[in-house]
N, C-alpha and C positions, 0 to 999 in steps of 0.2 A: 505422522501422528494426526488425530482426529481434530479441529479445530473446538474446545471447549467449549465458547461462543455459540458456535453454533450448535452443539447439543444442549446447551441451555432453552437457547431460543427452541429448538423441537421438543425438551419437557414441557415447555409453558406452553406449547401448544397445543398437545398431547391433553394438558390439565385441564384448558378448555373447551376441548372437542372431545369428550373423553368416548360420545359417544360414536364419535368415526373412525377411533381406534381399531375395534373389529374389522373395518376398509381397508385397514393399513397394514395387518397384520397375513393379507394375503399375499398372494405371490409377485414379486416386484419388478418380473420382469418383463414378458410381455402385456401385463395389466396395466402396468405400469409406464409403456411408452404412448399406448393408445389412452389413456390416460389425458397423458400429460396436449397430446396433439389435439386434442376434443375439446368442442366450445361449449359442450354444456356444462361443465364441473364450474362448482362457485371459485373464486381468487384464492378464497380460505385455503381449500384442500387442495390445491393445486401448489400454492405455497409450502403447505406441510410435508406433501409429496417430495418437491425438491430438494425441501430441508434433510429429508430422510434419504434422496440419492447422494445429499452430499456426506450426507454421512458414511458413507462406502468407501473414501480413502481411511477412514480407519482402520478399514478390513486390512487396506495394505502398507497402515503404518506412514502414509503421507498426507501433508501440510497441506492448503488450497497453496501454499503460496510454493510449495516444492518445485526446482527444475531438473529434478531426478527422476528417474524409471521411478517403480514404485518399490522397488529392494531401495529405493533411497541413496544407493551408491551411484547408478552410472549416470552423468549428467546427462537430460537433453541439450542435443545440437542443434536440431532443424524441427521442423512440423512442419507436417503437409496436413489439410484437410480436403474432405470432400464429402458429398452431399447423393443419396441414392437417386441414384436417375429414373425415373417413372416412362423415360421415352422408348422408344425402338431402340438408341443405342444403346443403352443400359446393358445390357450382356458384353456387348464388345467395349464399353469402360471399363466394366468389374473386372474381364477376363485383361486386360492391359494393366488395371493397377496389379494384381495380384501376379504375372508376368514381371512386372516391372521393382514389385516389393520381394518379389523371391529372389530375383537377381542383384537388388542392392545387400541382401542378407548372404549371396555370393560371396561379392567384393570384401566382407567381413562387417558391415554394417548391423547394427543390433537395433531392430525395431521392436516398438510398443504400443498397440492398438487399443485405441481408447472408444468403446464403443459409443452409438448415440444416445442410448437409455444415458449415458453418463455427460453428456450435454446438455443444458437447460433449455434449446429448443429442440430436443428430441430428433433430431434431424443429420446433427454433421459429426463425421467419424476421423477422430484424429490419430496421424503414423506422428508417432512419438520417434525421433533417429537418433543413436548414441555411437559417436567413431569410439573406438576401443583404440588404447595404445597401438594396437601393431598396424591396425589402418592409421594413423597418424602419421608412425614412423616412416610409411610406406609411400604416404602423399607429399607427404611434407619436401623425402626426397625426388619426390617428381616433381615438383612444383621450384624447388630449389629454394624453400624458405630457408632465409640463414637463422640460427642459434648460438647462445652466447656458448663461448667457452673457456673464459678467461676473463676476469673483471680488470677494466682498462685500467690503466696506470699514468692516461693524460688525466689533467683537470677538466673539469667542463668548461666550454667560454662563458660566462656568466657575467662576468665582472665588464661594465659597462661605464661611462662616463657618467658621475652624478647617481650614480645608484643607489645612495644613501638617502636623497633626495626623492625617486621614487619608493619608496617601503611601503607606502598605502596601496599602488600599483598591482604592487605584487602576492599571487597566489602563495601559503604554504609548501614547503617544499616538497612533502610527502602527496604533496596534490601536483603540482608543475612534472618533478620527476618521480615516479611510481615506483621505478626502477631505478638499480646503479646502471653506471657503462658497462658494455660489455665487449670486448674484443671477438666476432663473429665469425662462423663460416658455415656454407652451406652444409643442413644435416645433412648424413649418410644414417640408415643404420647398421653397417656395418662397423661403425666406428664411432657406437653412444658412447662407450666409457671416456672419450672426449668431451664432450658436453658437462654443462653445470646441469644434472638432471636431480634435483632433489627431491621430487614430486611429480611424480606423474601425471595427477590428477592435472595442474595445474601449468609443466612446463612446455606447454602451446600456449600463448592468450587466447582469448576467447576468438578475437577475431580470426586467426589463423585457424583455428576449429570450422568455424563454419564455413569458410573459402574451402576447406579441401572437401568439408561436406556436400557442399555444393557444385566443386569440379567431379565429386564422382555424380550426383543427382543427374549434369549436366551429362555423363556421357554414357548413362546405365539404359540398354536396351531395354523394351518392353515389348518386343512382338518381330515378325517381319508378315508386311503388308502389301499389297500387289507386287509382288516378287522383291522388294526393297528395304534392309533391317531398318528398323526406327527405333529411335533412342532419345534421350534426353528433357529433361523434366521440364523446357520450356514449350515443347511439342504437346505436354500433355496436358501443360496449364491454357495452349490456345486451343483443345480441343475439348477443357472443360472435364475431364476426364479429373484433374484434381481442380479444387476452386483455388485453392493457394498455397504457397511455398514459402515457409520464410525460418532466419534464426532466429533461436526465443532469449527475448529480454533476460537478462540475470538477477532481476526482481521489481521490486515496485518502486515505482521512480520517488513517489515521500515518504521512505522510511526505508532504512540502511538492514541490512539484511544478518538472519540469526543463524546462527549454528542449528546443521550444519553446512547451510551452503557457504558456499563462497564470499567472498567481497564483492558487494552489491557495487561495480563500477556504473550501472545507470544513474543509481542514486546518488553519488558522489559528483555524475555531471552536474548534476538536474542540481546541487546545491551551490556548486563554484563554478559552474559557466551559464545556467540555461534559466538565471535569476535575473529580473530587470534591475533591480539593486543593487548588482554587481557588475555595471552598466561600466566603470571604470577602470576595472580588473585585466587586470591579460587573462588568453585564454589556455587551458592546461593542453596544449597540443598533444604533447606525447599520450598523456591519457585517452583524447579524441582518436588517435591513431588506433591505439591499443583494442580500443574498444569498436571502431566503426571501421576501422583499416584507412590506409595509406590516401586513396583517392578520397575520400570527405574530410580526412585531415587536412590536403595540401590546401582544400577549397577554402577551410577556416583560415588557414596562415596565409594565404593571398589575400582575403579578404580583409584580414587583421592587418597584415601589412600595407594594403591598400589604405585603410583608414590611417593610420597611424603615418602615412606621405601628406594625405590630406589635412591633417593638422596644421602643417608650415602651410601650403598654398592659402589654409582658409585663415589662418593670423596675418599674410599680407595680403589677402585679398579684403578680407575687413579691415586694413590700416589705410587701404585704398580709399575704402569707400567712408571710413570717418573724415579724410581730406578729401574728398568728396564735399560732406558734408560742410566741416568747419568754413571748405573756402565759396560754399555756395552763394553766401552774401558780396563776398567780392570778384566775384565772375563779373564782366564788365558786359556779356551778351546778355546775360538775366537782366541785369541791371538796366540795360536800354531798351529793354523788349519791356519789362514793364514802366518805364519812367512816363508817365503820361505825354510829357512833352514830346517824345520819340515816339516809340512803341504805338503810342494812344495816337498819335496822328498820321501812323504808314496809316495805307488804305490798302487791305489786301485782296485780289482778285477771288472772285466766287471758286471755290470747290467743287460743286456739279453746278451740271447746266440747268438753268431755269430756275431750279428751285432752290436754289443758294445763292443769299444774297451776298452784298460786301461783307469786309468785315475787317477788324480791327486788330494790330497785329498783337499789342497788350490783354488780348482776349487768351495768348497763349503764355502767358508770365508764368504761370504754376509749372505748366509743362517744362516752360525754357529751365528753370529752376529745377524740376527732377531731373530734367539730361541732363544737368551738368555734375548730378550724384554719382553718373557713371561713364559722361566724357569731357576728362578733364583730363591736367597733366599727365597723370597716373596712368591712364590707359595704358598708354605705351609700354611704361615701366612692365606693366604688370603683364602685358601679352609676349613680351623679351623674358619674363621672369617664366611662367606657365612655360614656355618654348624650353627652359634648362631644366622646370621640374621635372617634364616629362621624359625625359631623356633620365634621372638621374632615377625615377622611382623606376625604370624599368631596368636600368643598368644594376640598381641596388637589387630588383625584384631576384635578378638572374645570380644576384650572390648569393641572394637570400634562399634561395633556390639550389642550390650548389651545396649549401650547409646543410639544410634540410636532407640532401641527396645523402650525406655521409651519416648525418644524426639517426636516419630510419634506414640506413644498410640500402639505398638504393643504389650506389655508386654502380653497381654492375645490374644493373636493371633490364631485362628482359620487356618487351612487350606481354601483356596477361594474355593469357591463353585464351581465356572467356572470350577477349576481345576482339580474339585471333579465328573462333571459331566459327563452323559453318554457321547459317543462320536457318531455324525450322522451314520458315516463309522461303527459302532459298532451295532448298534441299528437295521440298515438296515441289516446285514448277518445273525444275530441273530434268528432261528428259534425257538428256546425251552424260557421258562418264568421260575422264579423261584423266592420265596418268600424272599428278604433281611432282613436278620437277623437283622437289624438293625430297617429300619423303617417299619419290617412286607408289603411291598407293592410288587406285583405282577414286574418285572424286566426281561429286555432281561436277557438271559444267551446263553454262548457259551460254549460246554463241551471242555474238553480239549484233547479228543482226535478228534478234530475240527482243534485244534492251531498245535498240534504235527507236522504236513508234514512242517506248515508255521516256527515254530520252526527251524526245521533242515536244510529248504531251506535259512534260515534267517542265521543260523549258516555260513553253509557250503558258502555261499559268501562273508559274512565277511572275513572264513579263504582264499576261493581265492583270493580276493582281499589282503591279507597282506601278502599272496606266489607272488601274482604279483608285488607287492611292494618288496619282495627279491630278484624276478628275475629281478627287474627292474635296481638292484642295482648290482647284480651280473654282467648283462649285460653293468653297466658303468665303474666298474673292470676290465673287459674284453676288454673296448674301450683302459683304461688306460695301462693295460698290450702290447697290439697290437700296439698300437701308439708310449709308449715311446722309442721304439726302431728306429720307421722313427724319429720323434725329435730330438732322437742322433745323428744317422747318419748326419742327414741334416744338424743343425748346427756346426758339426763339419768338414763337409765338404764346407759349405758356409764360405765363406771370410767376405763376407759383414756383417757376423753375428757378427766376433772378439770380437766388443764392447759391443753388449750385453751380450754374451755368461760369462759376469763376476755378473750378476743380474738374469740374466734369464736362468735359466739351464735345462736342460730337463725336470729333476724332478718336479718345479717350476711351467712349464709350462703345464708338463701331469696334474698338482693337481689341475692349474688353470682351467682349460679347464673343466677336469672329475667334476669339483665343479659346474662350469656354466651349463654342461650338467645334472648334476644330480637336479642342484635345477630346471631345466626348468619340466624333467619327475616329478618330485615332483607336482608342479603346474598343468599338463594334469592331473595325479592319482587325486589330490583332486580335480579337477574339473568333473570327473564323476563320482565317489565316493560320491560324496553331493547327487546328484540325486539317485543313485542307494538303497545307505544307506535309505534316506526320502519312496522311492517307496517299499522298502521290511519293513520299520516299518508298512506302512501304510498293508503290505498286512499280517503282524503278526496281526493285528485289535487289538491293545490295547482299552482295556474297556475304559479308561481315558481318557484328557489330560496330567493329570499328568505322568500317563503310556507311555504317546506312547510319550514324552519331556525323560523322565529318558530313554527308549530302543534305542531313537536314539542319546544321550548325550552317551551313552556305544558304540556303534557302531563308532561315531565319532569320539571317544577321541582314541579308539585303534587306528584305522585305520590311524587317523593323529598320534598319538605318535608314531608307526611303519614306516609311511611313511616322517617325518621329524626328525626323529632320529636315522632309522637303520644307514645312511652311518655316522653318527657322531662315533654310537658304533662300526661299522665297525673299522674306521680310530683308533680312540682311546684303542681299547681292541682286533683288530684279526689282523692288518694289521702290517707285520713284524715278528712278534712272532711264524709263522709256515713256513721260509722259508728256513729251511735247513742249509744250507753250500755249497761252490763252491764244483763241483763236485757229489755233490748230493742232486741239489735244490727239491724241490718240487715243484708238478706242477698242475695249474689248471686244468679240465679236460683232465691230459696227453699233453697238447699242450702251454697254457701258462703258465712262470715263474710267481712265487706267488712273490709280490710287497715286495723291502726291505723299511727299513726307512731311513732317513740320515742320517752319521752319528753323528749329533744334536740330532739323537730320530724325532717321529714321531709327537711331538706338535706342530711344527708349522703348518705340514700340518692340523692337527686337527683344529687348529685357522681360518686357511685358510677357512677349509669347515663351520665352525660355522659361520667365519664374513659374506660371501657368503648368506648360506643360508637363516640366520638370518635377516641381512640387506634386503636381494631380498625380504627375505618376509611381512617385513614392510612398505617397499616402495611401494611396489607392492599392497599391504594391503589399504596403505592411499589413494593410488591415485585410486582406485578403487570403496571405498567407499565414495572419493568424487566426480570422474567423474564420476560414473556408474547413480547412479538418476539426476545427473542437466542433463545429455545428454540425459536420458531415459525423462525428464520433456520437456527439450527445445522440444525432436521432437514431443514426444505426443503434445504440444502447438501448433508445426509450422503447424503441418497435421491438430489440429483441429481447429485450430481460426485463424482469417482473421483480426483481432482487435485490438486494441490495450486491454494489457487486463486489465485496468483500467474500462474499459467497460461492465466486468463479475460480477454478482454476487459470494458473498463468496461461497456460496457452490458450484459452478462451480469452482472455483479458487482450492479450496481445492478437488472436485472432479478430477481435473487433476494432482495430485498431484500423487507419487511413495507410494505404499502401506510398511507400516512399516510389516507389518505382526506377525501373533504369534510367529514365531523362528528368528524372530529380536535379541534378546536378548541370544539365545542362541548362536549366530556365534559370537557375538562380547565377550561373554565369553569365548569360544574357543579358539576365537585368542590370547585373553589375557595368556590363562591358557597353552598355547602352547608356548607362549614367556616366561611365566616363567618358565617352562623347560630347556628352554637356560639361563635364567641367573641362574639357579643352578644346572641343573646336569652335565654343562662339562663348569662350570664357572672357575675351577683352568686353565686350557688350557685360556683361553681369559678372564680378569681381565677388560677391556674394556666394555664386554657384558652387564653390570647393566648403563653403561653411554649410550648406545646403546635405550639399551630399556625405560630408563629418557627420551633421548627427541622423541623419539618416542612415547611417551604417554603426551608427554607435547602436541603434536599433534594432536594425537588420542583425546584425550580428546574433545579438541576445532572442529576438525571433527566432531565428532559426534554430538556435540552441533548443529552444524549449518547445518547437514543433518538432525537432527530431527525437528527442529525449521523452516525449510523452503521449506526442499525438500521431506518430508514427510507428509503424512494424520495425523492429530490426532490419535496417538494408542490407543483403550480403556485401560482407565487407571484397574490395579489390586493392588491385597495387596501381598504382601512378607517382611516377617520378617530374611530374611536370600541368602544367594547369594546359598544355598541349595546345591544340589549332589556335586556342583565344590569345597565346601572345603572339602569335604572330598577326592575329587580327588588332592588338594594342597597337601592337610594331607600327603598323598601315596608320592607325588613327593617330596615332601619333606624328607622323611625318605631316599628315594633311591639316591635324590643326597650324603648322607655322604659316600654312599658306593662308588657310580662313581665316585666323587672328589677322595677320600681315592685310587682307582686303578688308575684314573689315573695319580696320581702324583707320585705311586710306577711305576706304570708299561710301562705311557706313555711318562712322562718326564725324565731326565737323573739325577734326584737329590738324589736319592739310590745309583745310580752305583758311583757318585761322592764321598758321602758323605762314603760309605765302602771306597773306593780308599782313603781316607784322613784317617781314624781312623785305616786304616788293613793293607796297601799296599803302603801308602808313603814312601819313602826312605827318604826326603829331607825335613829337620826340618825346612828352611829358606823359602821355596815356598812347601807348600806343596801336591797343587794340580798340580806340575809342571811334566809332564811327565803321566799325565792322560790320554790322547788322548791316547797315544802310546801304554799304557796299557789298553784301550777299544778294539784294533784292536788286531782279530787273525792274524796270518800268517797260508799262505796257497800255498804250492811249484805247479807251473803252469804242471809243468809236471803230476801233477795227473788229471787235467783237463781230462772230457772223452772228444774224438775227435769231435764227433757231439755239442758240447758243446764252443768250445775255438775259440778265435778271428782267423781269417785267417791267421794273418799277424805275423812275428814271432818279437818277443821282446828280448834285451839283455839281461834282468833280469832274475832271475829264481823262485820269490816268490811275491805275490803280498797282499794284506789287506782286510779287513773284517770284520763290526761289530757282533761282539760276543765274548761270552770267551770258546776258546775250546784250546783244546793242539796242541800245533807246531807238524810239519810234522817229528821232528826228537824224539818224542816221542814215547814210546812205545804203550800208549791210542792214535796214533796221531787221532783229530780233532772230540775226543768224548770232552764231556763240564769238562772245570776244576776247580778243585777246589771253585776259584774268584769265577764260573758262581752259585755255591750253595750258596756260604756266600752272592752272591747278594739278588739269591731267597730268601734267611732264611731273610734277610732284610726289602727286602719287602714286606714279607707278615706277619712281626713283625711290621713295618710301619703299612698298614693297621689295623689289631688288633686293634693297641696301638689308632691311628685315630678316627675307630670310635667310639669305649667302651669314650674316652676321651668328641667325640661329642654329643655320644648319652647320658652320664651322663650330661654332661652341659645342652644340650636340656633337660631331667626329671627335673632339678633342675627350669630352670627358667618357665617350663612348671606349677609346683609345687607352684615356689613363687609367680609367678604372677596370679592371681583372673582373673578367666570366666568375672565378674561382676564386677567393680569397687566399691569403699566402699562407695563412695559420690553416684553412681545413686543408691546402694540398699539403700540407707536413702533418697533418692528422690523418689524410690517406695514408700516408707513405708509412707511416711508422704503423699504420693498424696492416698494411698489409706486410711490413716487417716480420712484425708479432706474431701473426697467421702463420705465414711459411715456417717460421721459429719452435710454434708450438705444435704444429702438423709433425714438422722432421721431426720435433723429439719423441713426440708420438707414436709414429713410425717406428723409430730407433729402439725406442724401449720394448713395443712390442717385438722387434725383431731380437732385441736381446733376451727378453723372455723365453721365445718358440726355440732359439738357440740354446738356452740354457736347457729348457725340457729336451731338446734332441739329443743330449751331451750326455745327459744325466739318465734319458734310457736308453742311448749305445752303450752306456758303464754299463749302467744293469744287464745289459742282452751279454757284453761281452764276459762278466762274470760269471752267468748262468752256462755261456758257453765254454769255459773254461772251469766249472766245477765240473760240467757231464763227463769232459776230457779226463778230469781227473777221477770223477767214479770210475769210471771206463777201464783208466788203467791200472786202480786197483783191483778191483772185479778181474782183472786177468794176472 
């Protein structure tokens, strides 16, 4: 039907141009496109014009907001569009869609051409695609989509500890499950009367609709081309031949949808998952599935489930760091580090040469005070604890996984075919043929000494790029080495500084600075690195998609795991630990002093560059993935429509829409799998980090929700039964955080060197860590300073401080390492040991006791494949009793007719 609305709005227009009316009254169709494409016509009639083409679904009795042909009955599945080519190839395009539209109209596909007059920029021509029942039935069994045929007779597992207790939690039921159970098996159609078919229109969901529309899209020839058939609708989208391909929305995401379409499941997201309001809700999976398919659902429920692990880690990693806080007044190293009478009277030796003078070791009170927020008793606790979460959210992930596999029929799960198939970019370089082993059929092949140059070209810029990423990092070393010395200088020569110079210290400030400047180069590296990485998979020509997804998921993960964690490893394991002794520092390149720590130890800068980079890059993350499409959508709208866009048909609406694309899903696992490297491999330094990334994925989540549901095309839905390469990439990051915790809390924080000082080297039974500081610092007589090296300016003192343990200048070894500095070493690297043996047994044990599979879903296999075989045989049975009954019943019949002829017969004689 015609939209009212807008035939209102073309009376009133009509009433005020009454004299243009005559204009309009001419022929509307090619005046009417030339028209519309010309710069001279005023806004006015250009507007009334279109008003008046939209009026032409009246002609055929449909809505703007229709996703029907225009008989109103058969839904749209897919839309292609495409735009007339004005170039040389323009003939050999036209002749290939029309090739390629004739043979999908073969397979039994029912198309709908929507010409450009009937487009608002007069330009793009949309194939409307409708599968019809019997191409359903027909894919469905190729594909081996299973279907219900029997409403289960388990319960759901629903029932949870405290469930009563969550109820705000919780989604409506008629939103969580859409559907009852259903006891499955794959369709046949030779055996619907099986099935719960009550509707036809309706008993595919949407998403299995357009997977199969898109496995036939995917394998429908269009032409053969220097001796070689060519097929498939990804070949014609990189050839431009169509501009895009996608399934259409089932309505408008703010406002639920009228008779007679369907149930508007877009809108139903977009109001119970894809609202920031409802930031605390669970997310309706089954409906996500239903609707997007299997593969974007598993991504929501990992990601759900991820968040919802991180809850415990970030309640005792903030329990930490309140006793952090509480006990930071009676830390006894703050306390001496600033007690005037201590602190204020070490003398601590210059920091660069020349231009750094002494300086005072109560000058670092604030600092000693913030390390002790994050190395304190706790530490430990909390890097032993992180060591079992990790092990349990993946051991859990793999159950949770396992249910998931039975809840959506994956249990007998195939690889997708899509995933399986050739790839266009593969097929086209391909010179040689070769017989698959598998299905004996003639097949591109590429020899492999083909791939070898691309191989090593592929290699050898990866490794560039991860040297450019150390020199990148070297060069921000080098800022921080250069600079801390203006820093010094300046603020201790500026007056006006006095009052900060008790919070802001040089150090503070180089680490602030070098952290900002470092996560900015981080963010340039991965942003030419995504392209570079995407354009050298593409030129290794992986057979797959599977292949050429797994070759740049490798490429990606090094390259960002190097480029967002070298300055972490940096800071935490080299920075400090090779810098000598006054008098004979070591030196970067011969020119700069290598970086000390403070003397806190180097964790807090560690903290520093984690909260930094970590933070930038979630912020940076969300606000990205939600400005970047509504602004790429607003201008594509503003440049292309004049309208309001109430006025578009859906497939136009959704044709303007930002393309989700095939590696949608693999950047937002990325990102994820990159932030859980921050909260576990340098989570003992920052106890914070798991609270960090909670509400960041409280977020993220609702983000996504409401860029896929509004500012996205419909993605062709697929199947996956697992979140695939990336847990085996958790797996890895997971084993390696015990070992980074484990060093750095020997190596990075001060809780070894204390805890020897307490059990070896206390004097004083009543305080025992009282006189630690004093015993961290060497002494070191200024007179040995070389000349090119010591402040200018002369001092009354003659010895000044030092973190390390080496012998005094009146010893015979003076200022080799003593004694203290080996029973620290022998500590910590017994610390370690004892850490991870203790982790890594904890992790086997509960890796051991907790089940792949839960015991309740393998008895929910068992009995659903019971059931199956159960209602198959009887199936069977009955029809075989039926075809029996009719055999029986016309042998009578034949045999009576053949026994009355006998008996005319012998009356007749």
């Amino acid at each position: 039907m015609g939209d009212p609305d807008v035939l209102e709005m073309v009376q009133e227009e009509e009433r005020r141009a009454g004299s243009e009316e005559r204009f309009f009254e001419q022929d509307l169709s090619s005046r009417e496109s030339s028209f519309l494409i010309s710069e001279e016509p005023r806004s006015a009639k250009r507007y009334n014009l279109f008003l008046r083409r939209r009026l032409m679904f009246k002609k055929d009795e449909q809505s703007k907001d229709s996703i029907f042909f225009r008989d109103g009955i058969r839904q749209i599945d897919f839309v292609l569009s495409y735009v007339d080519d004005i170039k040389k190839e323009a003939e050999l395009k036209a002749e290939r869609r029309k090739e390629f539209e004739q043979n999908l109209r073969k397979t039994g596909l029912e198309l709908e051409i929507e010409d450009k007059m009937n487009s608002e920029d007069g330009k793009t021509y949309f194939v409307k695609i409708h599968a019809p029942w019997e191409v359903l039935v027909t894919y469905a069994e190729v594909l081996g989509i299973k279907m219900p045929i029997k409403e289960s007779d388990i319960p759901r597992a629903d029932k949870i500890p405290f469930s009563c207790m969550l109820g705000p939690l919780k989604l409506p039921r008629n939103v969580k499950h859409p559907h009852a159970e259903y006891f499955t098996a794959q369709f046949t159609r030779h055996r619907q009367e099986l099935f719960l078919i009550e509707d036809e229109s309706s008993f595919f969901p949407s998403s299995s609709r357009n997977r199969i529309v898109y496995y036939i899209l995917s394998r429908c020839p269009f032409g053969i081309e220097d001796g070689k058939k060519r097929f498939g609708i990804e070949r014609l989208l990189n050839s431009h031949t169509y501009s895009s391909a996608f399934p259409l929305h089932d309505g408008q995401y703010w406002k639920p949808s009228e008779p007679p379409n369907p149930v508007n499941e877009r809108y139903t997201l977009c109001q119970n998952w894809a609202r920031f309001s409802y930031f605390y809700k669970e997310q309706p999976f089954n409906l996500i599935r239903d609707y997007y398919g299997e593969k974007i659902g598993i991504y929501f429920v990992f990601l759900g489930f991820y968040t919802e692990m991180l809850f415990f880690a970030a309640i005792v990693g903030l329990a930490c760091f309140i006793y952090g806080l509480l006990s930071m007044h009676d830390n006894s190293s703050s306390t001496e580090i600033c007690d005037p009478e201590i602190g204020g009277q070490i003398i601590m030796c210059p920091l660069c040469d020349v231009m750094c003078d002494y300086w005072r070791l109560n000058s670092t009170c604030l600092a000693s005070k913030f390390s002790h927020l994050f190395d304190n008793e706790s530490t430990v606790f909390f890097a032993i604890f992180m060591g079992i979460w990790v092990t349990l959210f993946l051991e859990f992930w793999k159950q949770r996984q396992a249910r998931l596999e039975y809840e959506w029929d994956l249990v007998d799960f195939e690889e997708e075919q899509q995933q399986l198939q050739l790839r266009p970019e593969f097929e086209a370089m391909c010179t040689h043929r070769k017989i698959n082993a598998v299905t004996k059929e003639m097949e591109p092949y590429l020899p492999l000494c083909s791939r070898i140059p691309w191989y090593f070209l592929s290699g050898a810029t990866v490794t560039l790029w991860m040297s450019l990423v150390i020199a990148c990092m070297v060069a921000v070393i080098v800022y921080r080495l250069s600079v801390f010395a203006t820093f010094a200088s300046f603020m201790e020569s500026e007056a006006s500084l006095k009052h900060v110079r008790s919070f802001l210290t040089p150090q503070i400030t180089t680490s602030l600075t070098g952290s900002c400047l470092n996560f900015i180069v981080i963010l340039i590296l991965n942003f030419f690195y995504e392209r570079i990485s995407a354009w050298i998979t593409k030129m290794e020509i992986p057979r797959t998609h599977q292949e050429y997804e797994s070759s740049l998921t490798l490429k990606m993960f090094l390259f960002q795991f190097v480029n967002f964690y070298s300055s972490c490893f940096y800071v935490a394991f080299f920075k400090g630990k090779f810098v000598g002794y006054p008098g004979k520092y070591t030196y970067l390149f011969n020119v700069w002093r290598s970086e000390e720590c403070d003397p806190g130890g180097c964790l807090v800068e560690l903290t520093t560059q984690l909260t930094i980079i970590m933070t930038g890059k979630q912020v940076f993350g969300n606000i990205k993935e939600a400005i970047y499409p509504f602004v790429l959508n607003w201008w594509r709208r503003r440049k292309a429509r004049t309208n309001s866009e109430k006025l578009y048909s859906r497939w136009e609406q959704d044709h303007d829409l930002e393309t989700f694309g095939s590696l949608g899903l693999f950047y937002e696992y990325l990102e994820t799998v990159i932030q859980f490297g921050f909260v576990t491999l340098f989570v003992a330094s920052f106890p914070l980090a798991p609270l960090l990334a909670l509400l960041n994925n409280i977020i993220e989540i609702r983000v996504d929700a409401w860029k896929l549901t509004t500012q996205y095309r419909r993605p062709v839905a697929a199947k996956a039964h697992s979140i695939g390469v990336w847990q085996d990439i958790l797996y890895g990051m997971a084993v390696l955080s015990v070992a980074t915790n484990a060093f750095i809390v020997a190596f990075t924080s001060d809780m070894i060197p204390r805890l020897v000082y307490y059990y070896a080297y206390s004097k004083n039974a009543i305080q025992p860590m009282k006189g630690y500081v004093n015993n961290s610092l060497s002494i070191f007589l200024i007179a040995d300073f070389p000349n090119h090296t010591v402040p200018s300016e002369k001092r009354d003192f003659t010895t000044c401080r030092y973190r390390d343990y080496r012998n005094p200048p009146d010893h015979e070894d003076k200022y080799f390492h003593s004694m203290q500095y080996w029973h620290v070493l022998a500590a910590k690297m017994t610390f370690i040991i004892i850490m991870e043996h203790v982790v890594f047994l904890m992790k086997f044990l509960l890796a051991w006791m907790i089940p792949d599979v839960p015991k309740d879903v393998v008895e929910r296999i068992k009995r659903e494949k019971l059931m199956t075989v159960k209602i198959l045989h009887d199936f069977e049975l009955n029809k075989l009793k039926e075809n029996l009954r009719m055999n029986s019943s016309d042998f009578a019949k034949h045999l009576i007719i053949q026994e009355n002829k006998v008996h005319l017969a012998k009356s007749a004689t």
